[in-house]
N, C-alpha and C positions, 0 to 999 in steps of 0.2 A: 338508527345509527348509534355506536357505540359513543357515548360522553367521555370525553378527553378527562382522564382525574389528575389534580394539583393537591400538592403539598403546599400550605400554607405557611411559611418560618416567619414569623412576626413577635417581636420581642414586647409588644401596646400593645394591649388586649380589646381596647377599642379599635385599632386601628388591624388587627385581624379581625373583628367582626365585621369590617366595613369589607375589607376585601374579598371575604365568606360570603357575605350579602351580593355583590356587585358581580363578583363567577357564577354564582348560582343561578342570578337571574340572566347569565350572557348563558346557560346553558352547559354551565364546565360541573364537574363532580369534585367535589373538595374532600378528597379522602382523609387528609385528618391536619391539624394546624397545632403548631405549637412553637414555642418562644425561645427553647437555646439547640445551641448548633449538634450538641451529642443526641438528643432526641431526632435532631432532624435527620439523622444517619440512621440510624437504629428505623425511625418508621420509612425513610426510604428504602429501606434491605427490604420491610414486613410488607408493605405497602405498593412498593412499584410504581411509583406516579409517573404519568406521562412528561412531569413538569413539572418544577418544583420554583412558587416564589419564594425567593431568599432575602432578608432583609441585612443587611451587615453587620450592624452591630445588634448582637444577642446577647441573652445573661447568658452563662453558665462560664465554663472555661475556655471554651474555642468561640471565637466571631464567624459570622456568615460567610466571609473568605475560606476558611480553615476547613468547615464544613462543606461548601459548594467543590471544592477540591478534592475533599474524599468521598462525595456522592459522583460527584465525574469521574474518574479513576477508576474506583470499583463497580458503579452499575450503569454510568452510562446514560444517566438522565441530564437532558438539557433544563439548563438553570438561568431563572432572569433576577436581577435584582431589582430589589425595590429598596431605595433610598432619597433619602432626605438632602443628597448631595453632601456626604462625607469630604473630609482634608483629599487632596490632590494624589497625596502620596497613597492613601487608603484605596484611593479610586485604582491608580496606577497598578499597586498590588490586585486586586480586582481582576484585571484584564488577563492577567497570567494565566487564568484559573477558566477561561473560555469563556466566557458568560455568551449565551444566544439573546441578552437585552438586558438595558436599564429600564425601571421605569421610576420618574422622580414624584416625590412626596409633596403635595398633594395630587395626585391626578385624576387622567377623567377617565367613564367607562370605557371612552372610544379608544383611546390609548396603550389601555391593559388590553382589552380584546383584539387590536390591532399585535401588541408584541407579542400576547401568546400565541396569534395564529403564523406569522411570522416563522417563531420558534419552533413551533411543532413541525411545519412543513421542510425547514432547511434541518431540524435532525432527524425527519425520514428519509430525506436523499440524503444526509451523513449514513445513516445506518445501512440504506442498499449499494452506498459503494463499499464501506467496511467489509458490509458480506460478499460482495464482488470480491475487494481485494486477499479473503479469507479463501475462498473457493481456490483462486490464480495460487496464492503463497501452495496450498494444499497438493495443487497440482505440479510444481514446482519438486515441492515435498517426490514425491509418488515417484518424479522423475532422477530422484539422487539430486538434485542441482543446491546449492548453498550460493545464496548472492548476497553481495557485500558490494556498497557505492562508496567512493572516494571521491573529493574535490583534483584540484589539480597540486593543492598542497599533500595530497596522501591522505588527508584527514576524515575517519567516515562518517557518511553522510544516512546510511539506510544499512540494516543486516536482516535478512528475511529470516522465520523463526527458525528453520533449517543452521544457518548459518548460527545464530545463538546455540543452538546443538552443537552443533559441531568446533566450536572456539569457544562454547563454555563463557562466553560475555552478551548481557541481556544489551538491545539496542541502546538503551538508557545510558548502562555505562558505558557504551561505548563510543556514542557521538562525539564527534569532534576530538577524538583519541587520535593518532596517528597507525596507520596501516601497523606500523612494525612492533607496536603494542598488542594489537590484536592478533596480528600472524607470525608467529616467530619459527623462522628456519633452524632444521636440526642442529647446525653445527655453530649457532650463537648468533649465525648473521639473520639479515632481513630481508624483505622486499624493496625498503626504502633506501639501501646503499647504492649509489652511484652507478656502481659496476655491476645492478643488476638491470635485465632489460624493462621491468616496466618503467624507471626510473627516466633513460633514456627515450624510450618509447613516448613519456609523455611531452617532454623536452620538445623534440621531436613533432609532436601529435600525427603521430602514428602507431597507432593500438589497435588497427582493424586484426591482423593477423595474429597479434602475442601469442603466444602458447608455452604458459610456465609449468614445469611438474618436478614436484619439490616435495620433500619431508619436512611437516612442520610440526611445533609446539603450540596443544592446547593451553590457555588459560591455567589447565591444576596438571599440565606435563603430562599428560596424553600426546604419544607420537601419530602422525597418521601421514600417507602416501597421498598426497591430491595432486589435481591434475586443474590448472586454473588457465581459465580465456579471458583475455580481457578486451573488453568492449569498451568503444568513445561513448560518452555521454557530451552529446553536441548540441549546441544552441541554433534557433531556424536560421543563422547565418552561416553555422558552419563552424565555429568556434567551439574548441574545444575545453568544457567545463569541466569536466569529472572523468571519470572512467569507472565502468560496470566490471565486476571481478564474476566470473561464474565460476562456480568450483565445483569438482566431483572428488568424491576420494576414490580412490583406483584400489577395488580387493587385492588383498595378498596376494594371493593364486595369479594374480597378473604382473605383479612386482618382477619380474625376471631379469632387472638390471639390462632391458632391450627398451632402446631410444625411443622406437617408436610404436604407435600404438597397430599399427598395422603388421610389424614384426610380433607383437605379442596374439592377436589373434590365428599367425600364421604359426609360429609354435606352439601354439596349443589344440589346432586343430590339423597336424601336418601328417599326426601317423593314425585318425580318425577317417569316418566316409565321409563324402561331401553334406554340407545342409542342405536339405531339400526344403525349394520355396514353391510355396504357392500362392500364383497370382490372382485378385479378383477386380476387375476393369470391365464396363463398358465400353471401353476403346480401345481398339485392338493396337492402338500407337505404343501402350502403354507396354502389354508385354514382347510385341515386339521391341520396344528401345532395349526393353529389359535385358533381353537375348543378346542384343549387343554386344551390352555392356557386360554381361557376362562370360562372355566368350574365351575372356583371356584368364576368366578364375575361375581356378581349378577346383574351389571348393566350396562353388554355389549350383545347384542344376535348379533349374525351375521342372518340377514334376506336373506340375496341374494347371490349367486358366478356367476362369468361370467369367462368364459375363451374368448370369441371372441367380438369383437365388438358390433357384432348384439344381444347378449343375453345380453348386458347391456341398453339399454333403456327399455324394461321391466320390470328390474331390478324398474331401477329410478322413471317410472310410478305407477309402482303398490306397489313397499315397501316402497316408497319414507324415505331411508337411511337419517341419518343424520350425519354419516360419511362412506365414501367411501374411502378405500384403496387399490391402485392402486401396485400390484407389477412390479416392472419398466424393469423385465424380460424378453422385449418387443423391437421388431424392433421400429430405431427412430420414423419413422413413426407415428405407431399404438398409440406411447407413447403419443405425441404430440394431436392427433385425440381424443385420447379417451378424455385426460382433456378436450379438447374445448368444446366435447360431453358432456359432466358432467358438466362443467358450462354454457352450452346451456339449457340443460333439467330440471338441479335439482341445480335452483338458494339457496337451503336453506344446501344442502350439503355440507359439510366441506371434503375437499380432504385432504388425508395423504400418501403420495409416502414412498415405500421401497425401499430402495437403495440399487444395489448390488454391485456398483464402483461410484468413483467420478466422475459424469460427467458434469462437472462446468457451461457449458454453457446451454445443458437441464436441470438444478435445476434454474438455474440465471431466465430464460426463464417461467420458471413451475410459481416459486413465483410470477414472475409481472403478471401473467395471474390468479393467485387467489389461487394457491395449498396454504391450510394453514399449512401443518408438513412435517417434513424428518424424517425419523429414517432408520437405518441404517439395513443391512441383520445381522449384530451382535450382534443387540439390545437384551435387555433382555426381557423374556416375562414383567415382571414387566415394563419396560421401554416402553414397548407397549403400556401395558393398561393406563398410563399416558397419552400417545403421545395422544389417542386416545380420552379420556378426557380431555385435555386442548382443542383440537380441536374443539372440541364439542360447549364450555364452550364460543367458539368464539375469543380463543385465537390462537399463532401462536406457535409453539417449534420445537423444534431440535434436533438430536442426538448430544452431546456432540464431536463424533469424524469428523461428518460432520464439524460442526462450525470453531473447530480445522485445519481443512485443510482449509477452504476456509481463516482463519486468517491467515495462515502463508506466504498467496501471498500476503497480502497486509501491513505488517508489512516491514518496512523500514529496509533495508539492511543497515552493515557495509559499508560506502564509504571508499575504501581503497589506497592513492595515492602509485605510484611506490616511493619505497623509493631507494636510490641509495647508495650499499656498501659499506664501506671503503675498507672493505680487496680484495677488486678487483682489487684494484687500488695499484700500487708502491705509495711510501712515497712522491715523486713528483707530480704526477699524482695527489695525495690527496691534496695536497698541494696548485696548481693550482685553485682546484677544490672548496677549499675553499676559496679563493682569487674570484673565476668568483661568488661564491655564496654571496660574500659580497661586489659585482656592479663593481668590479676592470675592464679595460680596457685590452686587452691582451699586449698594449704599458708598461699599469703602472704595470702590473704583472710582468713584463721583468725588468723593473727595480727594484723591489723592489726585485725580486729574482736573479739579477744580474747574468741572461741571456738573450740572444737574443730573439726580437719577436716572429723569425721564430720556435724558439724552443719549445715555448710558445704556437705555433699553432701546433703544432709536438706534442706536450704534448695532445693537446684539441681534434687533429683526433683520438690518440688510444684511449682518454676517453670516447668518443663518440662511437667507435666500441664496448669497452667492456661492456658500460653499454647500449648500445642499443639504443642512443638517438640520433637525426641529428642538433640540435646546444647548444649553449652556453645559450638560454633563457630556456629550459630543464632543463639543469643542476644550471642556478643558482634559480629555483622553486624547485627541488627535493632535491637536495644535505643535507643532512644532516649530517655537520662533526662528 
C-alpha cells in the first residue's frame, strides 16, 4: 500500500525533527519540511503532498494562515495545524481557511496519527463529491442549462460554471449580490422590480410554474435572449427558502417575436416534411401511448419500433429517423449498446432517452456520448412533443424534474460549526469557558476567578466530557457565550 506523504511547515528545527521522527515511524512519507510559508507553496505545487502539517507562525513574510490558504485554493490539499495554542483572534482567523485539524504543542503520537487519519479520509469523500458535483455541473453544461440560486431576498446564493459564462460574474463575486446586479433586463429594468412576476411569485410562494423570457445584459454588455424557469427551493416542511433560476439562452433563429415556444417550433417546421421518430421499448405500452399522443400532430410520424437490439439497425438503415427515442427500460447493458449503436449507424439522428428513475451516472455518461434530450416517464404528452422538437431543431432539453435533481447535488450546503451550549454547563463551567474563549491561560484564569489551577483544570475535564471535545483549542474556536 501506497504511504500517505506530508509536508512538514515547522518554523523549530527541533521541533520539525521530532515530528519527522514520530510520521515516519507511524508509517507516513515526509516528503520534504521546511520553516516559512512561501517555501511551503512552492514545495506543495512540486511536491503534491497528501497533507500538509502547518504550523502558524513561520519566519519569512506570510504566517501559516496566509500559506494554508493558498495551498487550499490552488491544489487542494488538506491542511492541519499544529500549534502551541496562539491569541484567540489568530485561532479565529485559522478557521476561515478550512483546516481538517488542530493538533496542540506538545502532543502525543496517538493524537497526530489519529488527526491525520481523520483528515485524510474526510478529504477523500470531499474530493469524490467534488468530482460527482464536476461530472452533474458538466452535464448541465452539455444540456445548454445555466443555474443560478437565490435566497428569498433575491440575493445569490450558487452560479453553476455555465452561468459564470454566461453573466460574465465568477461565483465569488457574486454571492450575496442581489439578482438584479447579476441579471440586468434590456431596457434598464430587473428581475427584482415589483411589477415583475418572480418578484410576486415569491411573495406569493408560488414559483412551481414561472416562465420568464427576457433579453438581458451581461456583466461587460453582452445582450443575450434567454428563457428562465424558476423553481422553489423548499425546506422538508414545505417552506419556501430560495428559488432555483434555470436558464437557456434561446438561438437567434428562434427569436421570431412569437410568445411561445410551441408557436416557434411550429413556424419553423410548417412548410418542411414531418420529423420521423423512431421508437425503441421493450413495452409495447410505450409506443403505443406514443401514437396517441401523436395523432393530433401533424409533424411527428413515428416511422420504425424496435424492441431488441437486432431490429434497430434496420430501423436506422432504411427509415433513417431523425429522432430516435430510446425507452431506458433496459438492462445497463443493452442501454449503453444500443446509444453507441445509434450514434455509430445514424450519424444525423438526434437521441431522446426516457427516463423511468434517476440514474445519474448513465444520463452523465449518455450526454458526453451525444444523447441530445431527457424527459422524464411523467412527462406530459405535450411535453413530449417539444422534447422531441427542440431535438430535432438541433437543440439539447430536459425534463424540468430531471434538471431539478441533478441541481440539488451540486448546490452548496449550509456549513454548519458545532456550536457549544451554555445550559450544559454550570454557571462555572461557563464561566471558565468564557475566559479559555477569550486566550486566558488556565494560571491567569485561577487567578482571576480566585481559584486554584488545579480546579481550573477540574473545571476544563468535565467541560470537555459534556460537550464532547478533547481540549482547550476546541473550546476556545466553538464557545459561544
Amino acid at each position: 500500500m501506497k504511504k500517505s506523504t506530508i509536508l512538514v511547515v515547522e518554523d523549530e528545527s527541533i521541533v520539525a525533527r521530532n515530528v519527522q521522527n514520530k510520521l515516519t515511524k507511524l508509517g507516513y512519507d515526509v516528503c520534504g519540511v521546511t520553516s516559512t510559508g512561501e517555501d511551503a507553496i512552492k514545495l506543495a505545487k512540486e511536491l503534491n503532498p497528501d497533507l500538509v502539517l502547518m504550523d502558524i507562525v513561520l519566519r519569512g513574510g506570510i504566517d501559516g494562515i496566509d500559506a494554508a490558504k493558498h495551498i487550499r485554493s490552488q491544489f487542494d490539499i488538506p491542511i492541519i495545524y499544529l500549534t502551541a495554542y496562539s491569541d484567540l483572534g489568530t485561532i479565529k482567523r485559522a478557521t476561515y481557511t478550512e483546516p481538517f485539524g488542530y493538533i496542540l504543542k506538545p502532543f502525543k503520537i496517538k493524537e497526530i496519527q489519529s488527526a491525520i487519519e481523520i483528515a485524510l479520509h474526510k478529504h477523500k469523500a470531499e474530493s469524490r463529491i467534488k468530482s460527482r458535483k464536476k461530472v452533474i455541473s458538466n452535464a448541465l453544461t452539455i444540456l445548454g442549462y445555466s443555474i443560478i440560486a437565490v435566497d428569498r431576498d433575491l440575493k445569490i446564493t450558487f452560479l453553476s460554471e455555465s452561468a459564470e459564462q454566461m453573466t460574465g460574474w465568477s461565483m465569488e463575486e457574486a454571492i450575496d449580490k442581489n439578482l438584479r446586479e447579476i441579471i440586468k433586463l434590456k431596457h434598464g429594468d430587473d428581475l427584482s422590480h415589483d411589477n415583475l412576476p418572480l418578484v410576486s411569485a415569491l411573495q406569493s410562494q408560488n414559483v412551481d410554474t414561472l416562465n420568464i423570457k427576457k433579453s438581458i445584459n451581461t456583466k461587460y454588455g453582452r445582450e443575450l435572449f434567454v428563457e428562465i424557469k424558476a423553481n422553489p427551493i423548499r425546506s422538508e416542511i414545505g417552506e419556501l427558502g430560495g428559488v432555483l433560476l434555470i436558464i437557456k439562452e434561446v438561438p437567434e433563429e428562434n427569436r421570431n417575436g412569437l410568445d411561445s415556444q410551441f408557436d416557434i417550433f411550429k413556424s419553423a417546421l410548417s412548410s418542411e416534411r414531418p420529423i420521423s421518430l423512431g421508437v425503441i421499448s421493450r413495452q409495447t405500452l410505450v409506443p403505443e401511448g406514443l401514437a396517441r399522443i401523436l395523432e393530433s400532430e401533424s409533424d411527428i410520424n413515428i416511422v420504425g419500433t424496435a424492441r431488441e437490439i437486432e431490429e434497430i439497425v434496420p430501423i436506422i438503415e432504411h427509415k433513417k429517423p431523425d429522432v430516435i427515442l430510446i425507452d431506458t427500460e433496459l438492462n445497463q447493458d443493452d442501454k449503453g449498446r444500443i446509444i453507441e449503436l445509434i450514434k455509430t449507424k445514424a450519424f444525423d439522428s438526434k437521441i431522446l432517452l426516457l427516463l423511468h428513475y434517476h440514474d445519474e451516472k448513465f444520463i452523465t455518461n449518455a450526454l458526453n456520448i451525444g444523447v441530445s434530450g431527457l424527459i422524464s416517464s411523467s412527462s406530459t404528452g405535450e411535453d413530449i412533443c417539444e422534447a422531441i422538437r427542440t431535438v430535432n431543431l438541433g437543440q439539447s432539453c430536459s425534463d424540468m424534474k430531471i434538471i431539478r435533481k441533478f441541481v440539488t447535488k451540486i448546490l452548496p450546503k449550509k456549513k454548519r460549526r458545532p456550536v457549544l451550549l451554555r445550559p450544559r454547563l454550570t454557571n462555572k463551567e461557563q464561566e471558565i469557558a468564557s475566559l479559555v474563549s477569550q486566550g486566558l491561560s488556565n494560571n491567569a484564569i485561577a487567578q482571576k476567578l480566585r481559584i486554584s489551577e488545579r480546579t481550573v483544570k477540574a473545571h476544563l475535564n468535565n467541560i470537555f466530557k459534556k460537550l464532547g471535545i478533547s481540549n482547550r483549542l476546541q473550546l476556545a474556536i466553538d464557545y459561544q457565550p
